[in-house]
Each structure stands twice: as structure tokens, then as C-alpha cells.
DRENVEX-286869 format. One record per residue: x, y, z of N, C-alpha, C, O, CB in turn; residue in one letter. Coordinates in steps of 0.02 Angstrom, whole numbers, plus 32768, in hexadecimal, padded with zeros to 4 digits. Glycine has a CB too. Layout:
REM DRENVEX-286869
XYZXYZXYZXYZXYZA;...
//
This chain:
REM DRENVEX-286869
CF9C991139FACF8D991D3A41CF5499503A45CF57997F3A1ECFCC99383A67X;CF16994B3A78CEEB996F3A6FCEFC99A13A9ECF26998D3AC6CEB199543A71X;CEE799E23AA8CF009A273AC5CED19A073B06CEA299E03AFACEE89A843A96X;CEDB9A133B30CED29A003B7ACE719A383B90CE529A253BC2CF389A283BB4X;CE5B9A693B6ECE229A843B5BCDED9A4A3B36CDBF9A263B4ACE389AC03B2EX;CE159A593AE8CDF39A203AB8CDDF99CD3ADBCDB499AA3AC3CE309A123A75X;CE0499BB3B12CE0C99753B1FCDCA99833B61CDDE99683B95CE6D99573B38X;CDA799933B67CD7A99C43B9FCD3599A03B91CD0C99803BB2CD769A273B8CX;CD3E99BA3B39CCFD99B13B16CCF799873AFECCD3998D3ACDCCE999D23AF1X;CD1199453B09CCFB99063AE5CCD698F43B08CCD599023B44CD2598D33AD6X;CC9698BE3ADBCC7F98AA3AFECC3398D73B14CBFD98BE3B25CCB3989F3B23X;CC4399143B0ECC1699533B15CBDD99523ADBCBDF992E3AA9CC47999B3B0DX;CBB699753AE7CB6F99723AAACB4C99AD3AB9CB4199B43AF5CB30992A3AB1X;CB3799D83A95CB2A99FA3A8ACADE9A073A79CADA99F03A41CB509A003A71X;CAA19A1F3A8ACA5F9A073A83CA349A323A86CA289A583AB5CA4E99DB3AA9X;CA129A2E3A43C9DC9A693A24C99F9A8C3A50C98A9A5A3A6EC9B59A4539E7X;C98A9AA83A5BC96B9AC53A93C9849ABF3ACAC9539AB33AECC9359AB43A9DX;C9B09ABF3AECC9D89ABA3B25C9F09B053B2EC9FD9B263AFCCA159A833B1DX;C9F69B203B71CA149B583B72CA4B9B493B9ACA549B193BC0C9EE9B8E3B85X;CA819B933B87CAD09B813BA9CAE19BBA3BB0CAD99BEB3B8BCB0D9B583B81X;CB019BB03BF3CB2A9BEB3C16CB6C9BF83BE3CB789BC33BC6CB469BD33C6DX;CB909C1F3BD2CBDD9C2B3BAFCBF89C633BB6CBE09C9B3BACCBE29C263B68X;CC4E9C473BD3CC6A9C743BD5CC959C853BADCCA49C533B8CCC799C773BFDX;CCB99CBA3B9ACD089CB03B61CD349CD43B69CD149D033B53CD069CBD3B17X;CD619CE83B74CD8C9D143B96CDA89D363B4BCD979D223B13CDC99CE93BCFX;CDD69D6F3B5BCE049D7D3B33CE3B9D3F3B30CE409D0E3B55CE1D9DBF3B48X;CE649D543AF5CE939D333AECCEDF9D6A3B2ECEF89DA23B2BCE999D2F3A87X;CEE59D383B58CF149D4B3B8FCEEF9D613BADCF029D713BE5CF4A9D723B89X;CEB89D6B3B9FCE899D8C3BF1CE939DD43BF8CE859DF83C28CEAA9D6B3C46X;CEB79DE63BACCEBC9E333B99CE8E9E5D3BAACE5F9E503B84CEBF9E403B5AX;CE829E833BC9CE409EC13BCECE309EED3B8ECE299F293B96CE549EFF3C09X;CE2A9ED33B53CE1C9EE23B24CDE19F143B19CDDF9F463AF5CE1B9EB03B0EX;CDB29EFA3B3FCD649F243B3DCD709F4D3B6FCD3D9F533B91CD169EF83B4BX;CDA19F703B87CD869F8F3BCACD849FD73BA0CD69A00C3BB2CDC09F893C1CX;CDAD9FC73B59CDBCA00C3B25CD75A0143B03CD649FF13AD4CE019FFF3ADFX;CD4AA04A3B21CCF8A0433B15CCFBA04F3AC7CCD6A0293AA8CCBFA0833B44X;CD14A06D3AADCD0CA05B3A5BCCFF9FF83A25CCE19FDC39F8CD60A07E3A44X;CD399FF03A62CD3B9F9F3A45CD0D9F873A51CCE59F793A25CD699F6E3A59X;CCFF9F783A9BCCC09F613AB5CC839F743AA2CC519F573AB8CCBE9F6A3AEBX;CC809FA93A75CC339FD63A52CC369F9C3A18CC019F833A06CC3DA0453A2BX;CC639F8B3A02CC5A9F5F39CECC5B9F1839D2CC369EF039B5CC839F6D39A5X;CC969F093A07CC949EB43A1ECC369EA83A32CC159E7A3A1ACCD79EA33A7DX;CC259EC73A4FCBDD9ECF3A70CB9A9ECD3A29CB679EAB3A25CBDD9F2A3AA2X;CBB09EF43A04CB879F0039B4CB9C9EB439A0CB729E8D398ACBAC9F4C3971X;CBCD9EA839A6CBCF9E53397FCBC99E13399ACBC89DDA3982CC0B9E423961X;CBC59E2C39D3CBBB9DDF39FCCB639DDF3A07CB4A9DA83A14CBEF9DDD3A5CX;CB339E1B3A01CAFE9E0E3A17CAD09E1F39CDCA949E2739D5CAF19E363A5DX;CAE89E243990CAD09E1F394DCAAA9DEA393FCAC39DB43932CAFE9E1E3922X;CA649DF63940CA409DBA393ACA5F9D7738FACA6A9D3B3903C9F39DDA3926X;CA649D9D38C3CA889D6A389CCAB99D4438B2CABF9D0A389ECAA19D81386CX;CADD9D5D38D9CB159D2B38FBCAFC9CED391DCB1F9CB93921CB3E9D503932X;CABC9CF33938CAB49CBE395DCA789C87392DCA5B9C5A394CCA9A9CDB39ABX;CA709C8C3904CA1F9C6138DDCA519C3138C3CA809C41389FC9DE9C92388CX;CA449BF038D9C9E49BE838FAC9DE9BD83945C9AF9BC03964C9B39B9A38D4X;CA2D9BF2395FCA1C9BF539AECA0A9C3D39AFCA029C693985CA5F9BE139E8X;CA049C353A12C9E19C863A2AC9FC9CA13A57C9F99C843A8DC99D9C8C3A43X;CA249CE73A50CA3A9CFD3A8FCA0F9D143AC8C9F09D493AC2CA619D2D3A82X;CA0A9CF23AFCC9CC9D203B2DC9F69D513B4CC9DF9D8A3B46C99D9CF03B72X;CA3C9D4D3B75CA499D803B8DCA999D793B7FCAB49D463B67CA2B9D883BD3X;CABC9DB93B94CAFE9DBD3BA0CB179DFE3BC6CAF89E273BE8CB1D9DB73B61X;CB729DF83BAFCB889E2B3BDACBC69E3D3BC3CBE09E053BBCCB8B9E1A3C20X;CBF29E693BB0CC329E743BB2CC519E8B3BD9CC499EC73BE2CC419E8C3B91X;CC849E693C05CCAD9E843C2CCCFA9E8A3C18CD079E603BEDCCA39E643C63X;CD2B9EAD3C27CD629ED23C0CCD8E9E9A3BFDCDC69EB33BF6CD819F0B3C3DX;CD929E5E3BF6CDBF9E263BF0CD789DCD3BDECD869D913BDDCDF79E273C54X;CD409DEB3BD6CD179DAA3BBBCCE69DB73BB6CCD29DEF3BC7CD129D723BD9X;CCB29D7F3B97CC719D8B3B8CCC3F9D5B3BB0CC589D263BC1CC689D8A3B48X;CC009D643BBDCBE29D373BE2CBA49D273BBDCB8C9D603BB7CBD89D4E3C27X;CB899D0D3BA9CB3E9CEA3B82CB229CBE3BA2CB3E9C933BC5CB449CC53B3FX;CACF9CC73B96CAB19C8B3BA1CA8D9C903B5FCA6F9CBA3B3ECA859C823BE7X;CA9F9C4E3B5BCA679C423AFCCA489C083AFECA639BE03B24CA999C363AA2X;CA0F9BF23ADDC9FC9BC23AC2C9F49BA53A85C9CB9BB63A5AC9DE9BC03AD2X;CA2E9B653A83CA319B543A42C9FF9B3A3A1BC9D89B113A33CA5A9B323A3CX;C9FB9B5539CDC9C99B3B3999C9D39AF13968CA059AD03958C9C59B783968X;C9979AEB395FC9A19AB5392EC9D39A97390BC9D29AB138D3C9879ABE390BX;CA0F9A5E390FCA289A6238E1CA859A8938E9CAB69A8338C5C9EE9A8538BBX;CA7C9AB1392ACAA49AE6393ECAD29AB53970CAB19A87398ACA789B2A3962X;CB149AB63981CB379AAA39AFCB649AC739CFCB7C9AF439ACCB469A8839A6X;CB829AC23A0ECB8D9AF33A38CBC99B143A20CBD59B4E3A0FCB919ADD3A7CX;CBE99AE23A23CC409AF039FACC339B0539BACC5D9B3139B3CC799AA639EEX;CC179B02398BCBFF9B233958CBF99B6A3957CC1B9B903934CBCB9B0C394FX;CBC29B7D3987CBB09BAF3991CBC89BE339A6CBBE9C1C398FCB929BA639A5X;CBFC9BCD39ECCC1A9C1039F4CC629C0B39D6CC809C3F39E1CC1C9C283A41X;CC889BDD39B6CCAD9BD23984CCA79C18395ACCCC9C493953CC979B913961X;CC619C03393FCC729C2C38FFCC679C743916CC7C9C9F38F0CC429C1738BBX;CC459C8B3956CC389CBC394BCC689CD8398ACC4C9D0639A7CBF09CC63942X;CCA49CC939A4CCEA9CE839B7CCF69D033984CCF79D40397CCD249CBF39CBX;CD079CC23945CD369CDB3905CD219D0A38E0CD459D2F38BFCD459CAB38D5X;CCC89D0B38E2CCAD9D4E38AECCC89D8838D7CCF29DAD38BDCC4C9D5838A1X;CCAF9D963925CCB69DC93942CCF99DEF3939CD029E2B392CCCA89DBA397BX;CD3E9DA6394BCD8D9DC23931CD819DDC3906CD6F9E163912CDC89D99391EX;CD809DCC38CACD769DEC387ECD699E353880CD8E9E663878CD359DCB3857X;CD149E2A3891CD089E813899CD369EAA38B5CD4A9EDD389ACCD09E9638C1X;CD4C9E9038F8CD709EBF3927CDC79ED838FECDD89F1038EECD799E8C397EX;CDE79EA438FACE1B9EA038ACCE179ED53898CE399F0538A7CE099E72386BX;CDD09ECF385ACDC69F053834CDD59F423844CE019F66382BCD939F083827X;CDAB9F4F3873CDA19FA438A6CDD29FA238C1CDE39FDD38CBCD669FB438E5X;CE0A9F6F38DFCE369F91391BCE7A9F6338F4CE949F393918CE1A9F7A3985X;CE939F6B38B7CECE9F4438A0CEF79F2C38E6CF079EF038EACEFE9F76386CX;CF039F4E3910CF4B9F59394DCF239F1F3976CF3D9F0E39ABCF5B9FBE3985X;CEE59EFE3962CEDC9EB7399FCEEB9E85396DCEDB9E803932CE829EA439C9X;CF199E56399ECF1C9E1A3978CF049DD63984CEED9DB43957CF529E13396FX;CF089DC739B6CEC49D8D39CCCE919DA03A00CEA99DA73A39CEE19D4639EFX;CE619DA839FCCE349DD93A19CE199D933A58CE0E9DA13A92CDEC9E0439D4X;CE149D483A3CCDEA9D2F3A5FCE1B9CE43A74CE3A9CC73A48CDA09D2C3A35X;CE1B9CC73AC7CE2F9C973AD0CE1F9C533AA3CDED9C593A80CE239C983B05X;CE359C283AA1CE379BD83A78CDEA9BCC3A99CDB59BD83A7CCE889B8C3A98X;CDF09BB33AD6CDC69B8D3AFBCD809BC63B0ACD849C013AF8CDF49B6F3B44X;CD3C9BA93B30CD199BD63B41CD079B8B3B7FCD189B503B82CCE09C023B02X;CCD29BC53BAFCCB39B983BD8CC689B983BEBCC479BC93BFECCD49B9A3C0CX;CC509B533BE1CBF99B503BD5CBD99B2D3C0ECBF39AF53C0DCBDF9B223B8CX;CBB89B2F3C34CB7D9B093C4DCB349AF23C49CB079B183C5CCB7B9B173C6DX;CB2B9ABE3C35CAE09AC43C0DCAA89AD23C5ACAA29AB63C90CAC99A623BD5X;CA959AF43C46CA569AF13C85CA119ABC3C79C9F89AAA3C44CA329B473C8DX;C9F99AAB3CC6C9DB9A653CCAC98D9AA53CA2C9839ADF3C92C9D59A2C3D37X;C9679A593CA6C9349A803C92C9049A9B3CAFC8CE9AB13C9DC91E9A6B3C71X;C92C9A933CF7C8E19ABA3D36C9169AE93D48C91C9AFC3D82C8B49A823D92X;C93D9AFC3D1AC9639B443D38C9349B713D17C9109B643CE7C9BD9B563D20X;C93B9BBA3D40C9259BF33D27C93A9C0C3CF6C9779C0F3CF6C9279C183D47X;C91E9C233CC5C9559C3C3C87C9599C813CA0C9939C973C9CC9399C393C2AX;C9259CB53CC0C93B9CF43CC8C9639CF43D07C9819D293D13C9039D253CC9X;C96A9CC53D31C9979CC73D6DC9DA9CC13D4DCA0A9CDF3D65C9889C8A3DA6X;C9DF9CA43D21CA219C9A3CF4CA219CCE3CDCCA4F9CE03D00CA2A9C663CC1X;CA1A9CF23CC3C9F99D363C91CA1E9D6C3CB8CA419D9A3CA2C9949D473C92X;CA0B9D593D08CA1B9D933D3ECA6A9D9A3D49CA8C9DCD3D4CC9F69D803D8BX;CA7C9D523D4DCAA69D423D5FCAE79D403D46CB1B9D363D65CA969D213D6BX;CAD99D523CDCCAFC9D603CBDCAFD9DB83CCACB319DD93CC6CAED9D3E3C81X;CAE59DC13CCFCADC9E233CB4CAD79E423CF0CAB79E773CF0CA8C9E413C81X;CAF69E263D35CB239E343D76CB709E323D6ECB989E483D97CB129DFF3DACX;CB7C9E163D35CBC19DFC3D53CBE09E463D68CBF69E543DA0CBF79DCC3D14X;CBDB9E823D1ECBF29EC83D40CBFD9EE03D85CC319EF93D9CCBCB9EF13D31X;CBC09ED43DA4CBA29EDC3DF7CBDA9EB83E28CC019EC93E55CB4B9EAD3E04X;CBCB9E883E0DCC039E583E40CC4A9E583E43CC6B9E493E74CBFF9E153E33X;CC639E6E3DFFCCA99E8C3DF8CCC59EBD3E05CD019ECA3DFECCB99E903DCFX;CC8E9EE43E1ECC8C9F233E39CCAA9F603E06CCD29F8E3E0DCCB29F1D3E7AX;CC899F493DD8CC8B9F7C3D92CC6A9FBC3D8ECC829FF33D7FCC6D9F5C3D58X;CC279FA83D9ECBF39FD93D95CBDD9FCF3DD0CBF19F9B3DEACBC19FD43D5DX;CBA8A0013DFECB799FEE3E3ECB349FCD3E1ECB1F9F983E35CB65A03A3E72X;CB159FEB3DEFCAE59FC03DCBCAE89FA93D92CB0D9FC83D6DCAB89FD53DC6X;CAC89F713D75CACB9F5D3D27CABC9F9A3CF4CAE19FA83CC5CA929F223D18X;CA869FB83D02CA7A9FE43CDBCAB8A01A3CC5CAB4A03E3C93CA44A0003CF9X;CAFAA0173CFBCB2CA04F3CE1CB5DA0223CBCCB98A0333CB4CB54A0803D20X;CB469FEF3CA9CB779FCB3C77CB489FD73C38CB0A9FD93C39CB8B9F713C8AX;CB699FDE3C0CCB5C9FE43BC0CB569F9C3B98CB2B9F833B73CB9BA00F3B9EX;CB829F8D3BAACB969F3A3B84CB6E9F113BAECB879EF63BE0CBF29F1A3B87X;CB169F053B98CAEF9EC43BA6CAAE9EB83B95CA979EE93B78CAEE9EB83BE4X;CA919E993B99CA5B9E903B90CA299E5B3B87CA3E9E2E3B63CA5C9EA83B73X;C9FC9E543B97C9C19E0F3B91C97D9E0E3B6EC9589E3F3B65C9A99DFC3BD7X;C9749DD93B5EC9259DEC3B29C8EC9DF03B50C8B59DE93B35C90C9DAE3AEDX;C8F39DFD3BA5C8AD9DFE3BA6C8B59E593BC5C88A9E713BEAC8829DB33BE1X;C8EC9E7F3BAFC8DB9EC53BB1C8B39EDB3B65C8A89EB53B36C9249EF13BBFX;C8A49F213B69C85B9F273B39C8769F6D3B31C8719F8A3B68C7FC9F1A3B60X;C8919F923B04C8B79F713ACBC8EA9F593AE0C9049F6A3B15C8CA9F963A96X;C9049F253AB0C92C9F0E3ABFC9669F3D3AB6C9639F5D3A81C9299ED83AA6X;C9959F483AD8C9D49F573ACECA039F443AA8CA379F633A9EC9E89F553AF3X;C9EA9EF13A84CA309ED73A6ACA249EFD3A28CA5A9F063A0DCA3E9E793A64X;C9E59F1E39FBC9E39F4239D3C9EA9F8B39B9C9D99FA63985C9C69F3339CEX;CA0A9FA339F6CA1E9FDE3A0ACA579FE139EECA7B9FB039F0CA1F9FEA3A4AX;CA6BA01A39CDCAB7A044399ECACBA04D39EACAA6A05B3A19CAADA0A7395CX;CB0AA04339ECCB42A0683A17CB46A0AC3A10CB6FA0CC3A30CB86A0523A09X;
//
């Protein structure tokens, strides 16, 4: 029997230069990151350039129960692939550092491919608001957990 998520994506395709909205929650929708230590690191591993080659993260966000990305996938790269593996690397790390978590990340995630006369920085915006709109922070800038490649420096290379 296929899990009622998995049965979603049949049929689905996944496609190299294409960019995609994604979301992923905690596992239970736990507020896991709201503990700024964790999130200093969930944040260090989800936006590690190695994590993503030979796709590209342009922007993201951590909020206290999920994560938000927009990426464009590379050559060769597929979607379920991609953030597959890099939930399970991120668990791992987090594991490591915080033994007392035990599933850090939900089964399922959720993607929208954007057309190709969408804006990528309107998407860009639109990821790295969500804080704003949740009424987390009053501006992006007082969230810690985000960032996009067309800031200069980039932030995603920034030590916590």
C-alpha cells in the first residue's frame, strides 16, 4: 500500500533547471528550531553549499516548526532526491549535537515548481517573509535563520 503522501508523487517529474518552492515541516510540527542553538545549526546544514551540488539554493528560511526553500535543480539532480537526502544529512548532524532529538524531520515535504515567467526574486521575497507574516519578527532582517544569493555577502556563508 502506498502512504497516501508517496501516492501524491506519481506520475510527478522532476526537472533540471527548473526552480521550486519547498516546504518541510518538523516531524509533529514540533517547534524544534525555535531552541536558537538548534536552529544555529539546522540553518548551518540546510544552507551548506555542499548539500545542495549540483542543485542551487537561491533562498530560504527557518521557522520554529519548518523550513522554506526556493532552489533550482541541477543537472542530473531530482527533487525527491534532493531534499531526501539532505533532511537525512541535516537529522544526522542535528543527532550528533543534540542526542535528546529523535526525528527531527516530517516523511513528506511540499513543492511547487514555478512557471517560467515567475519571478525568482518575488519568490525569493516571498520565502524570507514568511517570519513577517507569522508575526515572528516585525522585519526579516530580525530573523537570523535566512537568506538569498542575491544579498552581497552572502549570509548563507556566515558562522553562527
Amino acid at each position: 500500500m502506498t502512504k497516501p503522501h508517496a501516492a501524491l508523487r506519481i506520475g510527478r517529474r522532476s526537472l533540471p533547471g527548473h526552480a521550486y518552492l519547498v516546504t518541510s515541516t518538523t516531524a509533529g510540527r514540533k517547534p524544534l528550531f525555535a531552541d536558537t542553538e538548534i536552529a544555529f545549526a539546522a540553518a548551518a546544514a540546510l544552507a551548506h553549499a555542499a548539500n545542495w551540488q549540483p542543485s542551487r539554493l537561491l533562498a530560504w528560511v527557518l521557522m520554529p516548526d519548518h523550513w522554506h526553500a526556493l532552489l533550482v535543480l541541477g543537472d542530473g539532480d531530482s527533487l525527491a532526491r534532493r531534499i531526501g537526502w539532505l533532511k537525512a544529512e541535516s537529522a544526522r548532524g542535528l543527532r550528533r549535537r543534540f542526542p535528546e532529538l529523535r526525528q527531527v524531520w516530517a516523511t513528506a515535504y511540499h513543492d511547487r515548481a514555478l512557471r517560467r515567467e515567475d519571478d525568482l526574486r518575488a519568490a525569493a521575497r516571498y520565502v524570507v517573509m514568511n517570519p513577517v507574516r507569522a508575526g515572528l519578527v516585525q522585519r526579516v532582517g530580525d530573523c537570523p535563520f535566512w537568506d538569498a544569493v542575491w544579498l552581497q555577502p552572502h549570509r548563507l556563508n556566515a558562522s553562527p
